[in-house]
C-alpha positions in Angstrom: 0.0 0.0 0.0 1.0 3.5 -0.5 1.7 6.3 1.4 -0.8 9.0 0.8 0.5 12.0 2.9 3.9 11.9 1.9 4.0 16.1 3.0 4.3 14.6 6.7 7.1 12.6 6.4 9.7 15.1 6.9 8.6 15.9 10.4 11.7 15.6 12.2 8.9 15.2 15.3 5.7 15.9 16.8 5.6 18.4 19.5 3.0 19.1 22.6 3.1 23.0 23.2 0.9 24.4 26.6 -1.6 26.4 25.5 0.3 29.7 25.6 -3.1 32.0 26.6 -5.8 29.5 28.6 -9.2 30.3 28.0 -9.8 32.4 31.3 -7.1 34.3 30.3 -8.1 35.7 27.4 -11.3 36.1 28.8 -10.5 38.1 31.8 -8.3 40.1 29.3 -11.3 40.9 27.1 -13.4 41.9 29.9 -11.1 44.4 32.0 -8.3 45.7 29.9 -10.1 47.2 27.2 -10.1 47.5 23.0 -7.1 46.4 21.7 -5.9 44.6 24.6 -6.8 41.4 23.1 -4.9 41.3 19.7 -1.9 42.5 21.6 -1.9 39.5 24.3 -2.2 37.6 21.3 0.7 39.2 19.8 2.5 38.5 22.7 1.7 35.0 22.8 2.6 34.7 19.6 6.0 36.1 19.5 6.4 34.2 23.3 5.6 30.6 20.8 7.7 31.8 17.8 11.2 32.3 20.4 10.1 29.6 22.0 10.5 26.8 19.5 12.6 28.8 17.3 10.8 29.8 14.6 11.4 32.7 12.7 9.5 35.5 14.5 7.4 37.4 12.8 4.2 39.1 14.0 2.0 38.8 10.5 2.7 34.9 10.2 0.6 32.3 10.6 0.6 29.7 13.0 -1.3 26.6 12.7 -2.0 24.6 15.5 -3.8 21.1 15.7 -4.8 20.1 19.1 -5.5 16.4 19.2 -4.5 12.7 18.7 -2.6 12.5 15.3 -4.8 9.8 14.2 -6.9 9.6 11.2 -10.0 10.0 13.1 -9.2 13.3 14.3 -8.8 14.5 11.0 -4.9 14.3 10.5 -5.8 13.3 6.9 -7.5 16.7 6.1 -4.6 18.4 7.4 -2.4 16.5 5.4 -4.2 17.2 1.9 -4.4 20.8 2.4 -0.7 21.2 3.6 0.9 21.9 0.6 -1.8 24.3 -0.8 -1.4 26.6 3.0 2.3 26.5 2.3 1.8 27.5 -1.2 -1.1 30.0 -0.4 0.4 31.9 2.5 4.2 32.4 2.4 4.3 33.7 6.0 
């Protein structure tokens, strides 16, 4: 049988990141601290994940996340198919 998601096969690994933001704290964030102060804790969690696994920071890139068992039931397949096309489709 072949391999259908060859785009997965150069994963040197698979690595478990803590949710850098927990939902009460973006909550409490949205609540007290105003307009803006959202998309700037975000920025900040961003750039916090981007230094923290060394990734090239950069506040206007995208970071896709997949939160789950990487088994085909939870959809790994999907994110396999449209891998190439997100790295073709957004550079960042």
């Amino acid at each position: 049988a072949s391999q259908k998601h060859s785009v997965l096969w150069g994963l040197p690994e698979v690595r478990g990141i803590e949710n850098c933001m927990p939902e009460s704290e973006r909550l409490a964030v949205i609540d007290s601290a105003g307009e803006g102060a959202y998309e700037k804790s975000r920025a900040v969690a961003k750039k916090f994940v981007q230094e923290k696994f060394g990734l090239r920071q950069d506040p206007d890139a995208r970071l896709f996340v997949f939160l789950g068992r990487w088994v085909k039931q939870k959809g790994v397949d999907y994110i396999a198919d449209v891998t190439e096309w997100m790295l073709k489709t957004y550079k960042n």
